[in-house]
KOLFI-955451 format. One record per residue (C-alpha): chain; residue in one letter; x, y, z; residue number from 1. Coordinates in Angstrom, 3 decimals. Example, Ala and Ser with C-alpha at 12.3 -4.5 7.8 and 13.67 -1.06 7.14 Angstrom:
BEGIN
{node "A","A",{12.300,-4.500,7.800},1}
{node "A","S",{13.670,-1.060,7.140},2}
# end
This chain:
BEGIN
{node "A","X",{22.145,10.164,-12.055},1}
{node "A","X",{21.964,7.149,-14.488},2}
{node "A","X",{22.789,7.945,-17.655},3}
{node "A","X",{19.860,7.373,-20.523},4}
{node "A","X",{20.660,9.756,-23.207},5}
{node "A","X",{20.023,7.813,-26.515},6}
{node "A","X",{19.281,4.443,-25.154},7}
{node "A","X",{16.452,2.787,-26.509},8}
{node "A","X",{13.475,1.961,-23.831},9}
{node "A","X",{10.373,-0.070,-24.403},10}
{node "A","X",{7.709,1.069,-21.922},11}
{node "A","X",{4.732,-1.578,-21.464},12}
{node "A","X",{1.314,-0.244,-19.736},13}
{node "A","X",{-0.501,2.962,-20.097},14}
{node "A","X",{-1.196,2.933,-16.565},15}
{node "A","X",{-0.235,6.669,-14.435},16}
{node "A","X",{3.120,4.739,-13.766},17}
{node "A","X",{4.001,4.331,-17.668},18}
{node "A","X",{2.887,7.702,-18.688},19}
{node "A","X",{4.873,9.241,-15.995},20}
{node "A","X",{7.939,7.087,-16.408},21}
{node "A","X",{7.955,7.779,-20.453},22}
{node "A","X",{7.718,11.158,-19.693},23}
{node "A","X",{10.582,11.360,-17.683},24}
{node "A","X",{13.068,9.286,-19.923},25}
{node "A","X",{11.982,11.496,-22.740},26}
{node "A","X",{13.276,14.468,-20.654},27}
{node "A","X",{16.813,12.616,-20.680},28}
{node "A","X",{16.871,11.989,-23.787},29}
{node "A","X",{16.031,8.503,-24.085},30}
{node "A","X",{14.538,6.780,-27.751},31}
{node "A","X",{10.869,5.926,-25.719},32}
{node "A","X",{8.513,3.212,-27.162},33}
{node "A","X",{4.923,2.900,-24.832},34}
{node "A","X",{2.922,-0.051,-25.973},35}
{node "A","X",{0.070,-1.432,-24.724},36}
{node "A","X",{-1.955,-4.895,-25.386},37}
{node "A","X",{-5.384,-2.188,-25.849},38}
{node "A","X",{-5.997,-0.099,-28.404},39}
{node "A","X",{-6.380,3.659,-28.320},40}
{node "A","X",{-10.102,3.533,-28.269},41}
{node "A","X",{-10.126,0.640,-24.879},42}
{node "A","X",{-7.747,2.769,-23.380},43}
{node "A","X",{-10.039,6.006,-23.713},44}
{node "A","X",{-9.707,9.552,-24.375},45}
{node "A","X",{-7.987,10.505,-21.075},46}
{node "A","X",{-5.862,7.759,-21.421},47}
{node "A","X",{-4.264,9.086,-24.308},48}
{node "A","X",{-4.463,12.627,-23.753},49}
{node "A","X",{-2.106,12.385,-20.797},50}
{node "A","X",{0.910,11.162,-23.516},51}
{node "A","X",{0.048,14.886,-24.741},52}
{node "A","X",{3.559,16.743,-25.266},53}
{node "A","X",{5.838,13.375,-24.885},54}
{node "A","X",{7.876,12.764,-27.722},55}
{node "A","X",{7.835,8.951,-27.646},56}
{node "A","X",{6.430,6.440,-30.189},57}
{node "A","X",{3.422,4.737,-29.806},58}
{node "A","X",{2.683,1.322,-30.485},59}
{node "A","X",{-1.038,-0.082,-29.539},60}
{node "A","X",{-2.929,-3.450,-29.505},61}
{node "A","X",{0.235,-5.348,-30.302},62}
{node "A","X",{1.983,-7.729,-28.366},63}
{node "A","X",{5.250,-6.328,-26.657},64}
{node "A","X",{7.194,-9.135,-27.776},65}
{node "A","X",{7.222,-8.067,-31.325},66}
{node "A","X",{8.584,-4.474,-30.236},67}
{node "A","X",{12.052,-6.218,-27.921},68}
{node "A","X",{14.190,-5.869,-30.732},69}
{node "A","X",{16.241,-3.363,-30.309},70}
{node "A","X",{16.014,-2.634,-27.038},71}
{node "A","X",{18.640,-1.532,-24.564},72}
{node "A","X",{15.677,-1.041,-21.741},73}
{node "A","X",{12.157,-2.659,-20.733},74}
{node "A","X",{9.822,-0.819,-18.025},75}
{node "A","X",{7.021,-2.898,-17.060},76}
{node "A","X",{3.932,-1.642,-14.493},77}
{node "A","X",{3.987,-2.898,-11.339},78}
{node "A","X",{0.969,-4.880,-12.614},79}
{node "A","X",{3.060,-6.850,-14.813},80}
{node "A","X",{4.237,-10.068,-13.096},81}
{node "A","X",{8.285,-10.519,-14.074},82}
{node "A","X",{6.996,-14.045,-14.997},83}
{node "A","X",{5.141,-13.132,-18.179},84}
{node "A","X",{6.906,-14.917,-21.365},85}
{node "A","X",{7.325,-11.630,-23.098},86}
{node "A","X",{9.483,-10.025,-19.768},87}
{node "A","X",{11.465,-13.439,-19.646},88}
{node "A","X",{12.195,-13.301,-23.431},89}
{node "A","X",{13.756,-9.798,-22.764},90}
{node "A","X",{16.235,-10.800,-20.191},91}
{node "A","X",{17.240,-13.762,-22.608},92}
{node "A","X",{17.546,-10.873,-24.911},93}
{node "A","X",{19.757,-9.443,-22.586},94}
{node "A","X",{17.790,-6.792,-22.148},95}
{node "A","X",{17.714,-4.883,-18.371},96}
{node "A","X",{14.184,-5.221,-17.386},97}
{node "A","X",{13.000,-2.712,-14.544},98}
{node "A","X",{10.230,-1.025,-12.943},99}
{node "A","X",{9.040,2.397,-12.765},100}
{node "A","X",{9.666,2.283,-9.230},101}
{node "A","X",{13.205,1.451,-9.651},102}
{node "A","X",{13.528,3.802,-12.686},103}
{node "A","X",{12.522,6.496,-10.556},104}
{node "A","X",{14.766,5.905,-7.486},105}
{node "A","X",{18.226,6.011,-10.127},106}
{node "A","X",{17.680,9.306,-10.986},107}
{node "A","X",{16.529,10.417,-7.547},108}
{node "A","X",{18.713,13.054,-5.408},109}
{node "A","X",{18.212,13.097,-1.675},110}
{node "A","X",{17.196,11.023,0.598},111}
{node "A","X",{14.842,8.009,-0.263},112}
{node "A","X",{12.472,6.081,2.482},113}
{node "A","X",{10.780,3.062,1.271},114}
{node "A","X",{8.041,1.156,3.534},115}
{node "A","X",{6.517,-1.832,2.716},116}
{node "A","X",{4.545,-4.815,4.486},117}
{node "A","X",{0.832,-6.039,4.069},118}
{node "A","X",{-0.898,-3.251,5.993},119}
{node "A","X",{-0.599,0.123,7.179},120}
{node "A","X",{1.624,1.168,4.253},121}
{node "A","X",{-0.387,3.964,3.107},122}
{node "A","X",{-1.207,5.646,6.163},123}
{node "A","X",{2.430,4.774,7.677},124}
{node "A","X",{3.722,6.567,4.309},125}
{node "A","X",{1.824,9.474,4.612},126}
{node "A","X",{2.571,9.824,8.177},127}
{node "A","X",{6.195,9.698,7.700},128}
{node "A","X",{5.705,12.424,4.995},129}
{node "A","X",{3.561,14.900,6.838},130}
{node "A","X",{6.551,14.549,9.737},131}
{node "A","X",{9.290,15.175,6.812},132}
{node "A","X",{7.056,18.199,5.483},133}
{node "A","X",{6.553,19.856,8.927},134}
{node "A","X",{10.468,20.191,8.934},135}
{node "A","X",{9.990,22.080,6.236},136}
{node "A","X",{11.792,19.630,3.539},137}
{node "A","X",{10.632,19.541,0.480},138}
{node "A","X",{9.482,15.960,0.498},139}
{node "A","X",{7.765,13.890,-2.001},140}
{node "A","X",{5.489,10.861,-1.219},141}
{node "A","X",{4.760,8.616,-3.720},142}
{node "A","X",{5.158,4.654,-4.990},143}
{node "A","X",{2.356,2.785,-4.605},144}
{node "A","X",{0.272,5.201,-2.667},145}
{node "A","X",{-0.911,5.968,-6.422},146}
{node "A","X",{1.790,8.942,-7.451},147}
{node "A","X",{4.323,7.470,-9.355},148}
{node "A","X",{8.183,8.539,-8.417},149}
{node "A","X",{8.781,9.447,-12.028},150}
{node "A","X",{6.463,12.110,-12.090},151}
{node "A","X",{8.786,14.369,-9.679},152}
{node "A","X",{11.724,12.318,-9.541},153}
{node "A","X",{14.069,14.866,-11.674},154}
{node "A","X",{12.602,17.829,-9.427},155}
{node "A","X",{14.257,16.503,-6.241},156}
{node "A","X",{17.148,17.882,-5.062},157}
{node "A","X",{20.179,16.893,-2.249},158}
{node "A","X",{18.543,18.165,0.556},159}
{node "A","X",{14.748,16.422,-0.187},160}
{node "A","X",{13.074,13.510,1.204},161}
{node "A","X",{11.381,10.792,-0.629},162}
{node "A","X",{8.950,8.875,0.679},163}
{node "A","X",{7.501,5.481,-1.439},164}
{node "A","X",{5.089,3.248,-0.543},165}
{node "A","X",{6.214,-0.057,-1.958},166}
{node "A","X",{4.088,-3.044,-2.818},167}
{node "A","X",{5.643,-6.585,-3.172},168}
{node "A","X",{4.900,-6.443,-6.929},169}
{node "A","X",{7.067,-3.392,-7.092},170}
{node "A","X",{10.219,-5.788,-4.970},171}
{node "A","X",{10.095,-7.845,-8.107},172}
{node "A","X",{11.926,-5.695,-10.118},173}
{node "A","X",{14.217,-4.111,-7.937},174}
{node "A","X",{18.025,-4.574,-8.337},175}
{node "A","X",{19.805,-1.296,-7.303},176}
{node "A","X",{17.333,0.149,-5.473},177}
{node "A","X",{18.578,1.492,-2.135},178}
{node "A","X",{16.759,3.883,0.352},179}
{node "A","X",{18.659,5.208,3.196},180}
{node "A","X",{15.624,3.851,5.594},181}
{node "A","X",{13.422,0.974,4.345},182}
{node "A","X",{10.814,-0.345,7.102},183}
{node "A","X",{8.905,-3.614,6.975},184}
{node "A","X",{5.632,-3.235,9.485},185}
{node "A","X",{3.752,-7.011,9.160},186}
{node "A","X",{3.403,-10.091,7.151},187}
{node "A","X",{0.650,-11.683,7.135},188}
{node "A","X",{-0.968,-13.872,3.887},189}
{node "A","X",{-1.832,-12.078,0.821},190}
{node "A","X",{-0.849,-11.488,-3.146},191}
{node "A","X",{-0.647,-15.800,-3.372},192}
{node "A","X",{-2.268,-15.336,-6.778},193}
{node "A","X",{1.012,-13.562,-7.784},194}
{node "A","X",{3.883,-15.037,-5.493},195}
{node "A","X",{2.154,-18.437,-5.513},196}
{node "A","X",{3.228,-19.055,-1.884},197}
{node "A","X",{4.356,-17.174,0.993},198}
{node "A","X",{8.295,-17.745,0.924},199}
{node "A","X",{8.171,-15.647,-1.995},200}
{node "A","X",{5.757,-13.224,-0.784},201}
{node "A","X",{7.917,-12.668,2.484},202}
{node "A","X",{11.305,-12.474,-0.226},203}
{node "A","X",{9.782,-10.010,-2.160},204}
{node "A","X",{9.101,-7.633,0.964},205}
{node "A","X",{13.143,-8.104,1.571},206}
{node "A","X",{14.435,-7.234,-1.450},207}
{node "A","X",{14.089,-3.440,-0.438},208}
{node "A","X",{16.769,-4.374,2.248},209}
{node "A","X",{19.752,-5.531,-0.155},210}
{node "A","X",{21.672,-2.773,-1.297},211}
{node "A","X",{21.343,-1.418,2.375},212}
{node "A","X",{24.922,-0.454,3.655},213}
{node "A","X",{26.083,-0.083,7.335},214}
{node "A","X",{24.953,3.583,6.525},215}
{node "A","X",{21.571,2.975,6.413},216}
{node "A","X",{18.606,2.514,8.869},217}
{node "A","X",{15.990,-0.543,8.610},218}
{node "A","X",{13.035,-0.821,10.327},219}
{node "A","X",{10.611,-3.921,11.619},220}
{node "A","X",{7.931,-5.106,13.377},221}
{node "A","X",{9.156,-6.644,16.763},222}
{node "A","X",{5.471,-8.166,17.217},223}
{node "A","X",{5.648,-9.833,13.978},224}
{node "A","X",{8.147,-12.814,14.064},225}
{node "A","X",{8.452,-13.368,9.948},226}
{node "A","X",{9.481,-9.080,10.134},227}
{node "A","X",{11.863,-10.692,13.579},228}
{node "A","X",{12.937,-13.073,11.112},229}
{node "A","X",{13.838,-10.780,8.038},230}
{node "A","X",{16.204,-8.835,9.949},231}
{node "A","X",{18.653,-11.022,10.408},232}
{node "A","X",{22.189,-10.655,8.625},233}
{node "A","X",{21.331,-7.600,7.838},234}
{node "A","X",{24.422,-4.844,7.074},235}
{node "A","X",{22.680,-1.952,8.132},236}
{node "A","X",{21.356,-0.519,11.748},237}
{node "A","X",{18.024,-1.630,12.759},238}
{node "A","X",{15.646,-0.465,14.351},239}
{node "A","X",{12.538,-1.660,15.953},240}
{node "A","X",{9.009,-0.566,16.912},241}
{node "A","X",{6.531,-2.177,18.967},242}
{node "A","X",{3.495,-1.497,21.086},243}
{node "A","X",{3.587,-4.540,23.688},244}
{node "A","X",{7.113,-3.950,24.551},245}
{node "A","X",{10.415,-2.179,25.235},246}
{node "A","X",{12.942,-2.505,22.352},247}
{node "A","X",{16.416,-1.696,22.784},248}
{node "A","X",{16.643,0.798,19.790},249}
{node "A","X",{13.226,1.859,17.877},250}
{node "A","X",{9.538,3.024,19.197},251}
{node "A","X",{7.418,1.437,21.861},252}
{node "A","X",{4.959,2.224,24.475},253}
{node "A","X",{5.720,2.714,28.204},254}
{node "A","X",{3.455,3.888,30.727},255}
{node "A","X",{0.926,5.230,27.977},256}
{node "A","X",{3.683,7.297,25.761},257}
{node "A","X",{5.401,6.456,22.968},258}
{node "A","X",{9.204,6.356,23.133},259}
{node "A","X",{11.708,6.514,20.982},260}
{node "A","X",{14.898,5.010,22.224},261}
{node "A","X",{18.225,5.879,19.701},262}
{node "A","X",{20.850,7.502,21.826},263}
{node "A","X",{18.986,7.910,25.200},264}
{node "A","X",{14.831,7.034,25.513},265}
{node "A","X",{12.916,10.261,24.554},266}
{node "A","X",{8.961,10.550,25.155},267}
{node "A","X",{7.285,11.480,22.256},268}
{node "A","X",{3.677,11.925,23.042},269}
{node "A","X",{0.676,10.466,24.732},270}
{node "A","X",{-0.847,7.227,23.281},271}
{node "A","X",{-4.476,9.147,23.817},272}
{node "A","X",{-2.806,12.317,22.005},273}
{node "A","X",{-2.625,9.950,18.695},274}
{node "A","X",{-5.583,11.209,16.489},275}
{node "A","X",{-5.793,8.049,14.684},276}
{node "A","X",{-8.064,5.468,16.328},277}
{node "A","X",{-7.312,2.055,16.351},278}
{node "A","X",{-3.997,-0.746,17.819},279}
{node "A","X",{-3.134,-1.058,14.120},280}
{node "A","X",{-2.729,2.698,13.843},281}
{node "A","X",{-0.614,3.122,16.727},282}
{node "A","X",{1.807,0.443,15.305},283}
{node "A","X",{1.798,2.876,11.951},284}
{node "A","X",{2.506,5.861,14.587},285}
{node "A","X",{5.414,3.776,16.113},286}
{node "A","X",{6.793,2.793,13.080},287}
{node "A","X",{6.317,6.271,11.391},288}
{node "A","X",{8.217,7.584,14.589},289}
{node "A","X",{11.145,4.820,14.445},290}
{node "A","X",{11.704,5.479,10.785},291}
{node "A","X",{11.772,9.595,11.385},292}
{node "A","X",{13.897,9.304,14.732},293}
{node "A","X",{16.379,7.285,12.179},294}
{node "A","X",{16.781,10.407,10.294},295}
{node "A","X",{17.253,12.785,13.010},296}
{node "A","X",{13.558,14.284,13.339},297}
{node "A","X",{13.103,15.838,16.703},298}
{node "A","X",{10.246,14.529,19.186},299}
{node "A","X",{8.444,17.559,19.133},300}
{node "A","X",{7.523,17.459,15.289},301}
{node "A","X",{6.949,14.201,15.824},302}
{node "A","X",{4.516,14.805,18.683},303}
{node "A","X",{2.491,17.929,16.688},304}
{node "A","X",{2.179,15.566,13.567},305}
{node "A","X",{0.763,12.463,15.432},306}
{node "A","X",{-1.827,14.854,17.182},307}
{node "A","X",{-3.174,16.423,14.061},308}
{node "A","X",{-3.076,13.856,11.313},309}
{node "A","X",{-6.700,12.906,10.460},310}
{node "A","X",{-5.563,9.571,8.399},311}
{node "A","X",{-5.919,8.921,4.632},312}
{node "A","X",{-9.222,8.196,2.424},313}
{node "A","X",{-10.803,5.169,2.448},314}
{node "A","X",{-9.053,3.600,5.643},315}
{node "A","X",{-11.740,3.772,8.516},316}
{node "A","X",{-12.985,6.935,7.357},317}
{node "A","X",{-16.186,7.934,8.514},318}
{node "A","X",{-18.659,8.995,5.798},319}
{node "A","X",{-21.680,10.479,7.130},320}
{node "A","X",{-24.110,9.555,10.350},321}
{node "A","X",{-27.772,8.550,9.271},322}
{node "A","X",{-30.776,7.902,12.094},323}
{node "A","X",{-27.864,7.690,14.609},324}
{node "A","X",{-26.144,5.116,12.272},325}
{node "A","X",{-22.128,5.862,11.287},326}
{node "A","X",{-20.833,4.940,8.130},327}
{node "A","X",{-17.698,4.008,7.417},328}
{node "A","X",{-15.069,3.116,4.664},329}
{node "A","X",{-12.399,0.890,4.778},330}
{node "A","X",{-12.209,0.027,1.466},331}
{node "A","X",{-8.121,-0.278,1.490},332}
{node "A","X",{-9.460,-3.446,3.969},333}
{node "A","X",{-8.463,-5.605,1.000},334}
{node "A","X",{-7.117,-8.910,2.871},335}
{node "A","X",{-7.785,-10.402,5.801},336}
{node "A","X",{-5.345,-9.270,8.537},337}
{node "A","X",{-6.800,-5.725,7.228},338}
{node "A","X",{-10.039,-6.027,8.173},339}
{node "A","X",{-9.520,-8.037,11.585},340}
{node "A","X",{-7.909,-4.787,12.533},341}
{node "A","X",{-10.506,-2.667,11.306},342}
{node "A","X",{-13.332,-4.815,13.508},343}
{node "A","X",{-10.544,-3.980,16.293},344}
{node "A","X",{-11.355,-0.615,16.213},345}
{node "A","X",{-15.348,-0.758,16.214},346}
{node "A","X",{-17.483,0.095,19.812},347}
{node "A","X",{-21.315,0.017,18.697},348}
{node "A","X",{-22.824,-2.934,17.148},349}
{node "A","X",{-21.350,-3.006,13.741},350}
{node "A","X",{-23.173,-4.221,10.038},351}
{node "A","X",{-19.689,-5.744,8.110},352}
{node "A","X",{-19.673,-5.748,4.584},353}
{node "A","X",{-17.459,-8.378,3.435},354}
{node "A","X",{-16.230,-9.909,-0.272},355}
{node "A","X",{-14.690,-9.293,-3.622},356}
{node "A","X",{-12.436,-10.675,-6.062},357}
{node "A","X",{-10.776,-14.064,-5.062},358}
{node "A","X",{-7.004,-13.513,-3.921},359}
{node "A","X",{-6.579,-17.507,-3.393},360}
{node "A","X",{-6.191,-17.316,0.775},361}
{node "A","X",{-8.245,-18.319,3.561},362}
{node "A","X",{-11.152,-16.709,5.133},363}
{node "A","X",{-10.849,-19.045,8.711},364}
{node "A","X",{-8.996,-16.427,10.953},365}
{node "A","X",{-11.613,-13.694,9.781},366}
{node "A","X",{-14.501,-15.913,10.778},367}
{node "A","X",{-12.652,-16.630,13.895},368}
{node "A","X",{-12.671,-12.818,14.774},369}
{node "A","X",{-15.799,-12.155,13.861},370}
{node "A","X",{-17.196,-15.053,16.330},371}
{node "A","X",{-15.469,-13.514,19.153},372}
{node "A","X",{-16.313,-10.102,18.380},373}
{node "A","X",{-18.952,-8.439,20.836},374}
{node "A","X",{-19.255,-5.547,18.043},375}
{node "A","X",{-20.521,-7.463,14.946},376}
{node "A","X",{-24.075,-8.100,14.533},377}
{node "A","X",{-24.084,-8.764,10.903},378}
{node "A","X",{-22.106,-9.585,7.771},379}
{node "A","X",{-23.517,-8.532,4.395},380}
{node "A","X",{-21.692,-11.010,1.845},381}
{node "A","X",{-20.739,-9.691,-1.756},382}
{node "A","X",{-18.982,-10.552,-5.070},383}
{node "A","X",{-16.877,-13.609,-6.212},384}
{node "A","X",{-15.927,-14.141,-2.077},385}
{node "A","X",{-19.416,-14.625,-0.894},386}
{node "A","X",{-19.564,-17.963,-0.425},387}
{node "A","X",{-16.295,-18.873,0.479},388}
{node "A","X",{-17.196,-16.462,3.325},389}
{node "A","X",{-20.417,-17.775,3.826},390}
{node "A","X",{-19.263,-21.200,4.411},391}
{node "A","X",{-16.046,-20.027,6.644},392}
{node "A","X",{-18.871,-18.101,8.934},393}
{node "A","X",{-20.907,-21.538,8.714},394}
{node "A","X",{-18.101,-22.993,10.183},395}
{node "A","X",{-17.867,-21.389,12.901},396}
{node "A","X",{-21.854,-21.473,14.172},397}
{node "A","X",{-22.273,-17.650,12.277},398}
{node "A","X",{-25.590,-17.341,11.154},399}
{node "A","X",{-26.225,-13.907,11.373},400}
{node "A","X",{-25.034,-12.796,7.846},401}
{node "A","X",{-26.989,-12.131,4.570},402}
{node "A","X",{-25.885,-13.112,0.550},403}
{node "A","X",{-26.080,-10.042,-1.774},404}
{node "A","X",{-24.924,-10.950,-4.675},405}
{node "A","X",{-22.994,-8.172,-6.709},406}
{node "A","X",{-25.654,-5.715,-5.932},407}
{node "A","X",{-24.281,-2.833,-4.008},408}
{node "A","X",{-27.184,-0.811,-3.346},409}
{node "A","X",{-29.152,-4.250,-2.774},410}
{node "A","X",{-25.819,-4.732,0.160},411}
{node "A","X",{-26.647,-1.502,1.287},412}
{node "A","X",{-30.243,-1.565,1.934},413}
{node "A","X",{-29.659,-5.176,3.922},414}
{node "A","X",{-27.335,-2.653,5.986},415}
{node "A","X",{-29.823,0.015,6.397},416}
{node "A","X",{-32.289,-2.464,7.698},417}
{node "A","X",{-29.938,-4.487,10.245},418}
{node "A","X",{-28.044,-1.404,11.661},419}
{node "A","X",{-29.559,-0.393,14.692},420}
{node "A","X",{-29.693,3.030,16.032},421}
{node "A","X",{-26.120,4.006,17.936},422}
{node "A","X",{-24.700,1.070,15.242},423}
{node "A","X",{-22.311,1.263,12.175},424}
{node "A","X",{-22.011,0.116,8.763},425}
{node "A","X",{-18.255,-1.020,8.516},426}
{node "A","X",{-17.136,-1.760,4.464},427}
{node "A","X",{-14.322,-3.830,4.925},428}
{node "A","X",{-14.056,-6.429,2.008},429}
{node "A","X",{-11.409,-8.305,3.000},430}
{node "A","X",{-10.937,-9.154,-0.488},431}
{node "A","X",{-9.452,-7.513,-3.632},432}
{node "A","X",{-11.990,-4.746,-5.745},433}
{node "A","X",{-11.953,-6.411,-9.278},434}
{node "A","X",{-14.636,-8.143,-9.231},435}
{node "A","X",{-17.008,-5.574,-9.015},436}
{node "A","X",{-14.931,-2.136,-9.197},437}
{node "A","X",{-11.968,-0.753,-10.809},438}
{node "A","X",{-10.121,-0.547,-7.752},439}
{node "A","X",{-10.531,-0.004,-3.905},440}
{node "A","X",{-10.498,3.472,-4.268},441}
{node "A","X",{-13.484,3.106,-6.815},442}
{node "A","X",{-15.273,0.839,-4.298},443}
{node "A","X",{-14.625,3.248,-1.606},444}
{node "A","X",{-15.615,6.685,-3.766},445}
{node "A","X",{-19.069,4.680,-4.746},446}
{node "A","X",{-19.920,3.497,-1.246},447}
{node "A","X",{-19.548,7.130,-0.463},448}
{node "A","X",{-21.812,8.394,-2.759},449}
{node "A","X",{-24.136,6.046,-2.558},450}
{node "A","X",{-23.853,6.327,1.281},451}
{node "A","X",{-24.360,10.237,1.029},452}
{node "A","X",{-26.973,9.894,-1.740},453}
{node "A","X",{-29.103,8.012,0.910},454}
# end
């Protein structure tokens, strides 16, 4: 465990992740400073109430740069790009700038999975944890799933199993950070706002690979040729998972079961026994089952787990059926390659809600989908994205769609009205929350009460 007894650590956002990771350093005994660029009364009461019992000092509505002196330690929130003039000013400082994510995993005991990629990392990380809880292991899943590590990190003992979802902004300030089994499941275009272009989007994802020893297990995509591509010169064992073909070590599909091929191929279960629906999901099953065979799980947990888990919130969850109409949220749709998998999965005629909050990349290969798609009737356009969509749709002879504005309930009425009985309403933005919502997960909790409210 790294030492922090006495050192002096400047925390910067009041996000869960700050709170959390002042929290813990106060525990070991570190000199804690949490600013944040809003005051106590923009943050809100809750906000503030959560620093209840943490001995750390406060310092509000100021810049951080005016608080660096001094500082042995900076811990910035994942929404913090390493970029910022303040961060940069540290390091010139020569102070260690790292992330709660990385905080967490030094003092961490056990054994630590990380998973990253574009999509499928929440439900692939909460698969792999169910699987590590049905051994009975204490496990913890956490990361960017919304539960930072630092708010059980000291609680974990030798014989646990973490489990982190990890986002590309996390990979930007990562140095030591080493999981036994890291796992990559796509690429695909998103975050260019941040990374500015995909090169660094794609070296992000690999910096959870780099303190991986010949000890350790990684994980890709063999259907993806960038994940193909970021495994080579590798030190440590990979392993592969893929649903169109056999793989010489990993998880892939023969006959209509999934394998698992380390020592000797192994069936695991039926393809048709998986309870989540979808091809994307049964690429999160295979991976979920590559990255648990790496750490010695046996089949049959394996097999029980797949056949029972339901899936996570707001990933093609079905909300409620109305006049033989199914609603459903896939909110966490929040790029492109998302949502082409979520019109995958659709069998009635299907009302899409698409748009939100500009994330700089093109809307062509969703419009492309959607014009070969026998299941899509109808796209209801909303937020900053609507007409970028509108005109991609244009593009490609797609008429059939309807502006809304930044009018929900206006959005869902249009649906109402164009979903025909045996149908669905599908909310899959494509697109980033902000423009509208707090988050996803606000956009998905409000389209399900305004869903259930109708």
């Amino acid at each position: 465990m790294e030492k922090w007894n006495g050192r002096h650590v400047l925390i910067v956002g009041m996000a869960r992740s700050g709170v959390c990771a002042a929290k813990m350093l106060c525990e070991l005994g570190a000199d804690v400073t949490v600013n944040d660029m809003k005051t106590a009364e923009q943050l809100g009461e809750e906000t503030m109430m959560s620093l209840n019992g943490i001995s750390c000092h406060l310092k509000l509505g100021v810049s951080p740069d005016e608080l660096l002196e001094g500082m042995d330690a900076l811990v910035i929130s994942p929404g913090i790009a390493y970029a910022k003039p303040f961060v940069q000013n540290a390091i010139a400082m020569g102070i260690e700038v790292l992330g709660e994510l990385e905080l967490g995993a030094r003092v961490l005991h056990g054994r630590l999975v990380a998973i990253t990629g574009t999509n499928g990392k929440t439900t692939t990380t909460t698969l792999v944890g169910e699987i590590f809880k049905a051994t009975g292991r204490h496990t913890l899943v956490c990361g960017n799933i919304g539960y930072p590590i630092t708010a059980e990190a000291l609680a974990m003992h030798q014989d646990d199993v973490t489990v982190a979802e990890v986002s590309s902004y996390q990979c930007e300030t990562v140095s030591k950070f080493h999981p036994d089994v890291a796992a990559c499941l796509n690429i695909t275009e998103d975050h260019l706002v941040r990374h500015g272009d995909m090169a660094t989007y794609i070296a992000m994802k690999h910096r959870i690979f780099e303190q991986q020893t010949r000890h350790d297990a990684a994980v890709f995509n063999y259907d993806d040729p960038a994940c193909r591509q970021m495994a080579e010169g590798l030190k440590s064992h990979v392993l592969w998972f893929s649903r169109t073909q056999k793989v010489p070590c990993g998880a892939y599909v023969d006959d209509g079961m999934v394998m698992l091929s380390i020592d000797k191929p192994c069936a695991v279960c039926r393809i048709d026994e998986i309870r989540i629906p979808g091809p994307h999901n049964l690429e999160n099953a295979l991976a979920a089952v590559a990255i648990t065979g790496a750490l010695g799980v046996s089949t049959e947990i394996m097999r029980e787990v797949l056949k029972t888990f339901a899936g996570v919130e707001h990933r093609i969850e079905t909300v409620r059926t109305l006049d033989d109409v199914v609603y459903i949220n896939d909110s966490k749709g929040t790029n492109v390659d998302s949502t082409q998998k979520a019109i995958a999965t659709m069998t009635r005629p299907t009302v899409l809600i698409l748009g939100g909050s500009d994330k700089k990349v093109s809307f062509k290969p969703l419009a492309e989908t959607i014009a070969v798609s026998p299941q899509i009737i109808h796209c209801v356009l909303i937020g900053d994205t609507a007409e970028q969509i509108r005109c991609a749709l244009e593009e490609k002879g797609i008429r059939a769609y309807t502006m809304a504005g930044y009018d929900f309930d206006h959005a869902l009425a249009i649906c109402r009205q164009m979903a025909p009985a045996g149908g669905c309403v599908l909310l899959s933005p494509a697109c980033a929350s902000f423009d509208m919502f707090k988050d996803f997960e606000d956009r998905g909790r409000i389209f399900k009460e305004k869903v259930n409210a109708l």
